[in-house]
C-alpha positions, 0 to 999 in steps of 0.5 A: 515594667522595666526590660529584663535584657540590663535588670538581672545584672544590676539588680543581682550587683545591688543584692551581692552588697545587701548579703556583705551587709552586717545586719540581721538576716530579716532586715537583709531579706526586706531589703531584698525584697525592696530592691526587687520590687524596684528593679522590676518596677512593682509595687509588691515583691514577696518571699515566702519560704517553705517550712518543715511541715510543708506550710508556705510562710510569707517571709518578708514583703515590699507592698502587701501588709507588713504585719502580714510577715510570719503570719500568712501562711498556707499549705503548699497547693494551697492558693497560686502560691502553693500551686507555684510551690507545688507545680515547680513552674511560673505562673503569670497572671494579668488577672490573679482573682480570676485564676481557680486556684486563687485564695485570699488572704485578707490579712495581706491587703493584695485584693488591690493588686491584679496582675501576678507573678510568681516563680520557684525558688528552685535549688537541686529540684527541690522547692524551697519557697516562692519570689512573688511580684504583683502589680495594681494594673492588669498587664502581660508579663513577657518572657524575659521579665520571667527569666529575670525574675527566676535568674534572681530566684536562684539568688535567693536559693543560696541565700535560703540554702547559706542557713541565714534564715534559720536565725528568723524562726526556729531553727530546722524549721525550713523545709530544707532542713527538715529531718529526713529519714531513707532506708536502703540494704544494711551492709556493715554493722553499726552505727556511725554519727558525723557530717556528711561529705559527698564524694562527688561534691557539687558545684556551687554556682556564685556567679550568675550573671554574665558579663559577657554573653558571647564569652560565656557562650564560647566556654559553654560550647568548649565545656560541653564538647569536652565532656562529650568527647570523654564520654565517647572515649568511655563508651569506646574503650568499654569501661563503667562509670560505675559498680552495676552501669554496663554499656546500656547506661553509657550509651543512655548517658551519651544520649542524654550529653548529646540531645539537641533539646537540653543544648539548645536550653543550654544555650538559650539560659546563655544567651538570656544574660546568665553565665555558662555556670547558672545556665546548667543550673537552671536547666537542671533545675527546671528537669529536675523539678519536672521529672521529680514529680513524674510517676513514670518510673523510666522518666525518673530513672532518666534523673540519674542521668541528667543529674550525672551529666549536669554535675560533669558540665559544671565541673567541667566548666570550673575546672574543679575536682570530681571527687571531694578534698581528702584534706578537708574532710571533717574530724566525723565524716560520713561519705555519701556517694552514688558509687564507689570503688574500693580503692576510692574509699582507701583514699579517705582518712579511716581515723576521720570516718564514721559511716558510708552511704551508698546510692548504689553497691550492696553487702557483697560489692568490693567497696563494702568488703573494704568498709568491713575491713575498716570496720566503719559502718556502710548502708547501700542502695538508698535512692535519692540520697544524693538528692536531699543532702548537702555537705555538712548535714548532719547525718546517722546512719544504721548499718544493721537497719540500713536505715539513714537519718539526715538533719536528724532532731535531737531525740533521734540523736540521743536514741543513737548516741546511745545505741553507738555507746550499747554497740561499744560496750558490746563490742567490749564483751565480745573481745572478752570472749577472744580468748574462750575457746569456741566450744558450744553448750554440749561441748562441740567445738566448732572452728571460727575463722576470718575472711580478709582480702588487704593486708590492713586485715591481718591485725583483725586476727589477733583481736578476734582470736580467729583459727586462721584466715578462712579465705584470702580475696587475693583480687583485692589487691590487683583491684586497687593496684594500677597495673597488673601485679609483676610476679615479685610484687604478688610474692612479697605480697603474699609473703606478707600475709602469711608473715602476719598471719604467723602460725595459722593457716592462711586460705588463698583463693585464686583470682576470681574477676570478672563480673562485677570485677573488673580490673581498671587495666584489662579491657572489659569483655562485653557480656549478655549476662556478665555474673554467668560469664567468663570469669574466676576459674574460667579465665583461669583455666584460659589464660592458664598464664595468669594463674601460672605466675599467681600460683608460682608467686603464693608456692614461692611465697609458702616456701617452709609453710603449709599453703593452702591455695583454693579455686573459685567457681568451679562447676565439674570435676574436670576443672577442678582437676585442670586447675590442681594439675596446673598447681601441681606442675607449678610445685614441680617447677620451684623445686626443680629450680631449688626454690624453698617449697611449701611444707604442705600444699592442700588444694580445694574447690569452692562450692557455688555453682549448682551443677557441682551439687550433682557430682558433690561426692566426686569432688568431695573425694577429690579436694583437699577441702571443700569451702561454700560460697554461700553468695554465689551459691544461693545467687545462682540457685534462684536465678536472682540477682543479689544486687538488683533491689527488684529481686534480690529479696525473693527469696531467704538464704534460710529458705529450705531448698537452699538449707537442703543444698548446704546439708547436702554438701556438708554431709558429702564432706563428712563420707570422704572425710573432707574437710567444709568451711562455709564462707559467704556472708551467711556464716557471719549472721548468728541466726545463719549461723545457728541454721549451719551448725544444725546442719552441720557445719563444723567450720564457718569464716566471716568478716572480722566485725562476726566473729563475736556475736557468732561466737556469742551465739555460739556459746549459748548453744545446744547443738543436738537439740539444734539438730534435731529442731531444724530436721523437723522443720525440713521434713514438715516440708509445708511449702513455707519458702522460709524457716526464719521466723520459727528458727529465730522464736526457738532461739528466743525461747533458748536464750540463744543469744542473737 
């Protein structure tokens, strides 16, 4: 066989001609096939392409039985070609019929051919078919005639990836285009239909070979030291390459960016003939396949890794963005990222946005409070996705589910157009309701009130008809602000909000950062355990200048209005207390220099540190008003991480010890008289909701998106029998960790709307 050193190039120069071609996609693929046979000096050259169900199809053939094409199958493991497909590696035989896994198929007449071939047509990992040669005399392939072989392999990926093939069969029958369905954690409610868009946009390598190998050496070397040294920097400065990655994960990463082993194939793929492009994809490639296929749950979490630094070489090596062109974005699009910050997300045309998927971010992660103050449906953790879609599949996603449905078939498709359009009109009878007092059946009322944290959230209060904004995230805005806000830009911020909020009371909670919040411009403190560190009112109370001139700015800012300003994470009284002194010498300060002061100045706590619990009374005595914080709360109670997959479901936000913690607050609130808002995202889900109003509850602020079904359910309900219903089931005390599937059965049986 001819030398594979001069092969690749002329070979892959010939099939570029055949692809310009204007001829039908089975004639360009047997035209393929002929060139390959030649160029490798073969009597056969095969293709066959896996199909959605996960069958090998012999595509197009140079040498075997031509009727054999789109006749020849077989299942993948099935035969060498299906332990190719299966296995992902080469497999060179100078004795084929000898091999174990050797099957005859006697429509193709190979019984005359020995010597076999075969490679992976590997793209992103995944197996989308197999290239085959075969000779009639016994021989040993050399490494080289492989390398060949494989480097053409990736041509006929994109070829198969262009969707041209699809023209040959059915369409949607390849496996590549297969309907794929993954579930992750819903985090916004609905439903969103349109193409997918992926925030970090993959490289597509066109060309392959090199034409100068020394070149193409001294770019991969430049590419790759520049990518390290920014990694270094990262790792040095303390910052994240993403929501939840913490200095391990840096460190891990610079392990990978820096093994000699994946540099050493770098070079090597280089040195093969290929550019510095293809031999990045190669090697990831040829890892991805292997590792894909490991049980080994390390060795696949290293994927992410390996994904991650591959796809910064390319771009490194292209000079291409990292993230997608806002500009191009299609009329319908569902962006599809392993991470996301929320200012990343205000980037994007909301007009043009249907839904967010998320590798990783759950429900209470800042890039979902944006996506629910857009109101565009969200589903986070759903692992693999970035793996299995390409920009331009068509993709639906159900945010109350957290279901995700790519290439869907038509029938899926119909199901949820017509889901989307049950939703509007929904939606249509919830605004109808804006106006209906929120009075339940037996004639309590109960106020409904809105969290927002931007100000493209104060419009949402007069759709919903909220009472007021129940809590304000002010950290919101230093989030997506590129330094630290000057005191006049925070009051003419908060200025603002209050302006669109008019007559009703705005909520303000103080800066609560840290943890998984950190301000891109303040440097990160590295933490054991960074959701029990330093943060919220803990870097309040010691840095007190930070919130001195915040709460000098909202004072200012409430000049003539009732202000209402509440701290977060306070665990005792004695912080509580602090924090109100330093509010209170603040007041004096405008007035003593005759700025216009607040009306009325009401300052609470929030509740979701347990030790608060036990001096609930003292606090409740203290405080203006008291707000639960259900996330942290519950959180911190069971010791579980609500953004770790692992655990985050054991345990229920109904579950009795936490409903026993919540009517223990409420019940504190009502002897001294103050007043209780709960405004986790407990309140915003209607059977959660109807478990705090027997509670009782009188007060409950969500995301806009609730207001209408909470108030729906609320409509529908009785509240004393309520009451008296979800008593019973706490003082069963049976050791059943939930009280969720019989409070949703009485709700059925009340037509209690849900």
């Amino acid at each position: 066989m001819r030398s594979a050193l001069g092969g690749p190039r002329l070979l892959l120069r010939r099939l570029r001609e055949i692809s310009a071609e204007s001829v039908s996609a089975q004639a360009r693929l047997d035209k393929i096939v002929v060139q390959i046979a030649a160029n490798m000096v073969a009597e056969v050259c095969s293709v066959y392409v896996l199909r959605g169900d996960q069958r090998l199809e012999l595509y197009a053939t140079e040498g075997l039985n031509r009727e054999a094409v789109h006749q020849t199958t077989m299942h993948t493991g099935e035969g060498l070609v299906g332990l190719i497909a299966k296995s992902a590696e080469p497999l060179a035989l100078s004795e084929a019929q000898d091999h174990p896994a050797f099957s005859y198929k006697p429509e193709t007449g190979e019984e005359a051919y020995h010597s076999f071939l075969g490679v992976p047509i590997l793209r992103g990992g995944a197996t989308l078919g197999v290239l085959v040669v075969q000779n009639r005399v016994r021989r040993v392939y050399s490494e080289e005639e492989i390398e060949a072989l494989q480097t053409t392999a990736m041509l006929l990926a994109e070829l198969i990836a262009s969707g041209e093939l699809q023209a040959i069969e059915d369409p949607g029958a390849l496996a590549l285009y297969r309907p794929t369905s993954l579930r992750g954690a819903p985090v916004v409610e609905g439903v969103g239909l349109g193409y997918a868009l992926l925030h970090e946009p993959r490289v597509i390598v066109k060309q392959l070979v090199a034409e100068d190998i020394s070149g193409e050496l001294k770019r991969l070397e430049q590419a790759i030291d520049a990518m390290q040294a920014a990694i270094d920097e990262l790792v040095a400065h303390g910052d994240r390459m993403g929501a939840g990655e913490h200095r391990e994960v840096l460190e891990t990463v610079r392990m990978v960016a820096n093994d000699r082993g994946w540099v050493r194939r770098l070079r090597e793929a280089v040195l093969s003939g290929l550019t510095a492009e293809a031999a990045v994809e190669r090697v990831q490639n040829d890892a991805r396949a292997r590792m894909q296929r490991q049980t080994d749950p390390y060795l696949r979490d290293r994927l992410h890794d390996l994904d991650d630094i591959a796809n910064r070489l390319l771009h490194q090596l292209t000079g291409q963005s990292y993230v997608a062109d806002r500009n191009s974005m299609p009329e319908n699009a569902i962006i599809v990222a392993r991470t996301m910050g929320p200012a990343a997300l205000l980037d994007y045309d909301p007009k043009r946005l249907r839904g967010v998927v998320l590798e990783e971010g759950g429900a209470t992660s800042h890039v979902a409070i944006v996506a629910r103050a857009l109101g565009i449906p969200m589903v986070g953790l759903v692992q693999g996705v970035i793996d299995v879609v390409e920009t331009g599949d068509p993709v639906i996603i159900d945010g109350a589910t957290g279901d995700v449905h790519l290439r869907p078939a038509n029938d899926v498709q119909s199901a949820y157009a017509e889901k989307a359009r049950l939703r509007a009109r929904r939606q249509e009878q919830y605004a109808r309701l804006r106006d209906v007092p929120t009075v339940t059946r037996d004639g309590v009322p109960i106020g409904l009130h809105m969290n927002a944290g931007l100000t493209i959230d104060m419009p949402h209060l007069d759709e919903t008809g909220a009472a007021s904004i129940g809590l304000f995230r002010t950290e919101l805005q230093f989030m997506l602000a590129p330094r630290f806000p000057r005191m006049d830009e925070q009051y003419h911020f908060y200025k603002n909000v209050l302006d669109a909020a008019g007559d009703r009371p705005v909520t303000f909670r103080t800066l609560d950062i840290g943890s998984d919040k950190i301000l891109p411009y303040m440097a990160k403190i590295e933490e054991e355990n960074p959701a029990l560190g330093w943060r919220a009112i803990r870097i309040g109370l010691d840095r007190p200048g930070l919130l001195r001139m915040q709460l000098r700015a909202m004072l200012k800012a409430g000049g003539h209005r009732d202000l209402r300003i509440m701290f977060p994470m306070i665990a005792n009284v004695a912080e509580y207390d602090a924090a109100r002194g330093i509010a209170l010498r603040e007041l004096e300060h405008i007035r003593r220099f005759d700025y216009p002061a607040p009306r009325s100045l009401k300052l609470g706590a929030m509740v979701e540190v347990p030790s608060l619990l036990w001096e609930i009374d003292l606090i409740a005595q203290r405080a203006d008003f008291l707000s639960v914080g259900s996330n942290d709360l519950v959180q911190y109670m069971y010791a579980v991480d609500r953004d770790n997959t692992r655990v985050a479901k054991r345990y229920d936000t109904l579950s009795p010890p936490v409903l026993r913690a919540l009517e223990r607050i409420v019940d504190a609130g009502r002897r001294a008289n103050t007043p209780v808002t709960l405004c986790g995202e407990m309140g915003g889900r209607p059977l959660e909701a109807l478990a705090l109003l027997a509670l009782g509850y009188r007060s409950l602020s969500m995301s806009p998106s609730a207001i209408g079904p909470v108030k729906s359910m609320i409509l529908s309900l009785d509240i004393d029998e309520a009451q008296v219903f979800l008593a019973s089931l706490l003082a069963a005390d049976d050791g059943n960790p939930s009280v969720r599937a019989r409070l949703r059965d009485y709700a059925v049986s009340r037509a209690i709307a849900l």
